[in-house]
PAKOLMAR-388484 format. One line per field, with one value per residue (C-alpha): residue in three letters; x, y, z. Coordinates in steps of 0.1 Angstrom, whole numbers, plus 5000, padded with zeros to 4 digits. Layout:
! PAKOLMAR-388484
resn = ALA	...
east = X	...
north = Y	...
up = Z	...
END
This chain:
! PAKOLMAR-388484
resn = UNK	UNK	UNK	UNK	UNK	UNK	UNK	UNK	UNK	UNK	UNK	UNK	UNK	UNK	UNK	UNK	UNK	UNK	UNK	UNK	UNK	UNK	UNK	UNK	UNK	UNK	UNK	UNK	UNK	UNK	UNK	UNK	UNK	UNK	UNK	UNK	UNK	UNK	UNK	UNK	UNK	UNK	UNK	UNK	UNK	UNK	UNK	UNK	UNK	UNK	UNK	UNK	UNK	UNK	UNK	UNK	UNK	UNK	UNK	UNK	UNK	UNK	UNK	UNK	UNK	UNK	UNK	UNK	UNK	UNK	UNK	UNK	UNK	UNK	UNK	UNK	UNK	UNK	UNK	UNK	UNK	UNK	UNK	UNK	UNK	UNK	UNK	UNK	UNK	UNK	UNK	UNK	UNK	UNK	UNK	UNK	UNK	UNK	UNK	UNK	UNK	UNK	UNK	UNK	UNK	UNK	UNK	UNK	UNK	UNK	UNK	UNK	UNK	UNK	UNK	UNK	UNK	UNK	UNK	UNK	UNK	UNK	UNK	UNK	UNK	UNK	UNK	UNK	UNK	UNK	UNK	UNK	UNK	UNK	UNK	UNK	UNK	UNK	UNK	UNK	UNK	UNK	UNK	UNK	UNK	UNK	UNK	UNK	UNK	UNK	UNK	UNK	UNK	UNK	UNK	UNK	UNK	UNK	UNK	UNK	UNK	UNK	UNK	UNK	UNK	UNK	UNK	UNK	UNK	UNK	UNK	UNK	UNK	UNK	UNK	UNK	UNK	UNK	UNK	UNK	UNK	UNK	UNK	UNK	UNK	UNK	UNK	UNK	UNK	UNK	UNK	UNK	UNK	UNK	UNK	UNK	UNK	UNK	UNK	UNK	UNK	UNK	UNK	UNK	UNK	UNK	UNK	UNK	UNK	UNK	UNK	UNK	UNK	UNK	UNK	UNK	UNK	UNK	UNK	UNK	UNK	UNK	UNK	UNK	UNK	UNK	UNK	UNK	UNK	UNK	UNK	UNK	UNK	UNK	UNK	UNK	UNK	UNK	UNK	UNK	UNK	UNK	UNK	UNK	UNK	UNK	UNK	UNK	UNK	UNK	UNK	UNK	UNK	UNK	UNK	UNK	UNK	UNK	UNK	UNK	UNK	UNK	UNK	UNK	UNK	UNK	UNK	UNK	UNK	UNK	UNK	UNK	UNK	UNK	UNK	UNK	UNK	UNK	UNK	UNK	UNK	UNK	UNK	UNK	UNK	UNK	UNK	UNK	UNK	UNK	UNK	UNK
east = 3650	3643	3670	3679	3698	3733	3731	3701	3720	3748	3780	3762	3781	3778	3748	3773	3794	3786	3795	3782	3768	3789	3775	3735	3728	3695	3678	3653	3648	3629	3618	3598	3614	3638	3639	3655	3664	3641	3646	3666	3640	3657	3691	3692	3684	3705	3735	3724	3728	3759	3775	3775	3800	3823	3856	3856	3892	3910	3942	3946	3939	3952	3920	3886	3866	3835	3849	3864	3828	3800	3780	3737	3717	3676	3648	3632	3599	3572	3586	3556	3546	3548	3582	3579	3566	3593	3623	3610	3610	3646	3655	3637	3657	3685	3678	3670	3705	3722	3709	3722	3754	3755	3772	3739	3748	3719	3714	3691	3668	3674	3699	3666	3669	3702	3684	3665	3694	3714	3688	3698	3734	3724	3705	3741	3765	3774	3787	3788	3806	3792	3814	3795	3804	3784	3783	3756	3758	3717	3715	3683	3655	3628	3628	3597	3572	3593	3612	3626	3638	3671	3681	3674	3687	3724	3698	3678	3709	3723	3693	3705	3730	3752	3761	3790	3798	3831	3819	3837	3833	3805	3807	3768	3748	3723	3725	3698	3723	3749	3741	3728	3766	3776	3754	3773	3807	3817	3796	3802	3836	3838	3871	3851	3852	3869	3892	3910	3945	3950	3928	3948	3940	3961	3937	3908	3926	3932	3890	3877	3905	3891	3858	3825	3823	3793	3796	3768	3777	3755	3774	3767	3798	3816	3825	3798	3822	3820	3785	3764	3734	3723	3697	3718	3750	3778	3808	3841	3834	3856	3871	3874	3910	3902	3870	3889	3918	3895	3875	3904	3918	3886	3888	3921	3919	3883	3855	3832	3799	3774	3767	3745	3747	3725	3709	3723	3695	3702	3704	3690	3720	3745	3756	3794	3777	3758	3792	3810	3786	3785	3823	3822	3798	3824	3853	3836	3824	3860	3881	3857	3867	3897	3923	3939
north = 9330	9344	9347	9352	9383	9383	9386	9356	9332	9312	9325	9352	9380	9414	9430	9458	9433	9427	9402	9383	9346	9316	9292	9287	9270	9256	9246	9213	9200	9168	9142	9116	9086	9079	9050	9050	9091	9119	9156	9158	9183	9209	9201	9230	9260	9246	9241	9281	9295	9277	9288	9323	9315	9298	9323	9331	9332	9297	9296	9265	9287	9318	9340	9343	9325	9337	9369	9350	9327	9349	9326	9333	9314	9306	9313	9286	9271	9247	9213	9189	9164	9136	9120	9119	9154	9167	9147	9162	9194	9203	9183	9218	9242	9224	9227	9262	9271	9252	9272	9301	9286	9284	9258	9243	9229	9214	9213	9179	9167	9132	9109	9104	9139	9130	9111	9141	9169	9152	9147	9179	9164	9133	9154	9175	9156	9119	9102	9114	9100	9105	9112	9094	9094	9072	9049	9033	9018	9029	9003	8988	8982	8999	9001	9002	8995	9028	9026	9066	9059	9075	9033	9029	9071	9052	9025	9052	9075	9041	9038	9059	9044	9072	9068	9053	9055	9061	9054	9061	9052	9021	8999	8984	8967	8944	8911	8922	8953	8925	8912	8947	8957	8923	8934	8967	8962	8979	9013	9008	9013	9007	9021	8999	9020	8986	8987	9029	9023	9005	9033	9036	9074	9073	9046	9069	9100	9083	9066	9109	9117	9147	9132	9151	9143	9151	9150	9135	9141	9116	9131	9096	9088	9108	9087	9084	9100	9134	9125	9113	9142	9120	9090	9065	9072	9041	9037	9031	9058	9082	9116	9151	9152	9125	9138	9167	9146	9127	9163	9179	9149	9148	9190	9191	9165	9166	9192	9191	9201	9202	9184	9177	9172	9155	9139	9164	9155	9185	9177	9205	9222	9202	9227	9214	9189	9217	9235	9205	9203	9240	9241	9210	9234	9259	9237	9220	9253	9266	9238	9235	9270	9274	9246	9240
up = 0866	0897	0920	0954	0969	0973	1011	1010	0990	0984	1005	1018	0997	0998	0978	0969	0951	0918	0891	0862	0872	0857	0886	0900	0930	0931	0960	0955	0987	0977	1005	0990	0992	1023	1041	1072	1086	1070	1069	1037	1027	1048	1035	1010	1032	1063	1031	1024	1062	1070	1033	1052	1076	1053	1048	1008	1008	0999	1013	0990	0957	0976	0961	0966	0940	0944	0927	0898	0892	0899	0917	0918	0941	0928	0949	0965	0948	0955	0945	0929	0956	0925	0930	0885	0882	0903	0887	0857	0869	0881	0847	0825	0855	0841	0806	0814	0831	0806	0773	0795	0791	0829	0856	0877	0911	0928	0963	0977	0987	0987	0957	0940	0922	0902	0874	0864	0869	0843	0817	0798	0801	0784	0752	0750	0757	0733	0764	0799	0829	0868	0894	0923	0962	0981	1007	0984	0948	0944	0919	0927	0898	0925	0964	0984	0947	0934	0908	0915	0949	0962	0963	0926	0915	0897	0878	0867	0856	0838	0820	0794	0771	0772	0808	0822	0862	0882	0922	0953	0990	0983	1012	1011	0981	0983	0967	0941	0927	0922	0885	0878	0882	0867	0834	0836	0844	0807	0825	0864	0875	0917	0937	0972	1006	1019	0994	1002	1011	0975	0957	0918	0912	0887	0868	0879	0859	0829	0832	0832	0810	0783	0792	0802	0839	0863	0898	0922	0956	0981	1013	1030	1010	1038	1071	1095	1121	1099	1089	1110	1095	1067	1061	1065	1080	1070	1091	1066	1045	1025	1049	1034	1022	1001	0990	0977	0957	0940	0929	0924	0897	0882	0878	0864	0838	0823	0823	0845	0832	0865	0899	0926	0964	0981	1013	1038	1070	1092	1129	1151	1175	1147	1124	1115	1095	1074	1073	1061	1033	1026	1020	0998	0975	0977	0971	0939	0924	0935	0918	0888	0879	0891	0882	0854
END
């Protein structure tokens, strides 16, 4: 695999400083589907420059993790234009990072990406659970005539047996979705964006408890008021200390195995919003590796 330098990549570390890689970062900016806001196809390399002004030190860890991971970052590549083709192809840079015995974290590119970063999760692991913020449930059979829309990415990932679906911060479906999740109840668990102040996180510990849990990160699951960089930015959405909590359960109590996060829609002049994200990448890689 071909990676980026220290200095060019993720955190923007030192090329003096060198460690052995537990974490990749791949960058798959994929814009094929959006309906409403574009520009998700920048989302990785804005996520890249602001990761170099995040501080490496966590005052909530009190170390720098970087040093502790090893964190590599791969070089950006010419994404297949068919939406299939593409899906499949960060599914084999999965496949590839994983029979390294490596942590992949992807960077979107729009939600439609998920389905294909966990296929290699689905051939390893007997059951696997998503993690999923979003202000979206992305349960539709197609949107648009395509059936591998970002609206349809949690139908596609359910499409596999093996799948079963913890979701935070949904606060829009359409009325289509609604028997889809009926169908599913047994697979879809929902803690509703309406719904926060009576949030049961203990419940949600004891649903990822031992389990194998990957984490899909659509950061229009954050508040619009945070996040307005996105597609479609939802008002009533989830804010960053309770991002974190829910992460930080989910870290503690069941092994997390790899994530994504997606459609980041930079603004020009706006760059808190690719810091915000940035940071969120750090956190997860940080609290994956770190807590016990």
């Amino acid at each position: 695999m071909n990676y980026l330098t220290n200095k060019q990549g993720f955190l923007g570390i030192d090329n003096k400083f060198n460690f052995k890689e537990k974490a990749i970062v791949i960058p798959f900016g994929l814009e094929k589907t959006v309906s409403y806001g574009g520009g998700t196809k920048n989302g990785p390399k804005e996520i890249i420059k602001a990761s170099h002004q995040v501080e490496l030190y966590d005052e909530e860890l009190k170390c720098e993790p970087f040093r502790k991971i090893g964190i590599k970052t791969l070089k950006p590549f010419k994404i297949s234009k068919n939406i299939k083709k593409a899906i499949n192809q960060i599914a084999e840079i999965n496949q590839k990072i994983l029979d390294n015995k490596l942590f992949p974290i992807t960077l979107g590119g729009e939600h439609s990406i998920t389905p294909g970063c966990i296929k290699p999760f689905i051939r390893k692991y007997k059951k696997l659970t998503l993690l999923h913020f979003d202000a979206h449930a992305d349960l539709r059979e197609s949107y648009a005539g395509e059936k591998f829309s970002h609206a349809s990415a949690i139908k596609r990932c359910i499409d596999y047996k093996n799948i079963s679906v913890v979701s935070f911060g949904i606060r829009n479906i359409s009325a289509e979705e609604i028997p889809i999740l009926k169908k599913n109840k047994k697979r879809i668990s929902i803690y509703w964006a309406k719904d926060k102040k009576k949030w049961d996180l203990k419940k949600f510990k004891k649903q990822i408890k031992n389990k194998d849990v990957y984490i899909t990160f659509d950061v229009d699951g954050f508040d619009s008021s945070i996040m307005p960089a996105t597609g479609t930015p939802e008002p009533g959405g989830i804010f960053w200390d309770e991002a974190l909590e829910i992460i930080k359960i989910a870290c503690k109590n069941s092994k997390i195995v790899g994530a994504d996060v997606n459609e980041l829609a930079p603004i020009k002049g706006f760059n808190s919003y690719n810091f915000l994200v940035a940071k969120l990448v750090y956190k997860i890689l940080s609290y994956k590796f770190l807590l016990k």
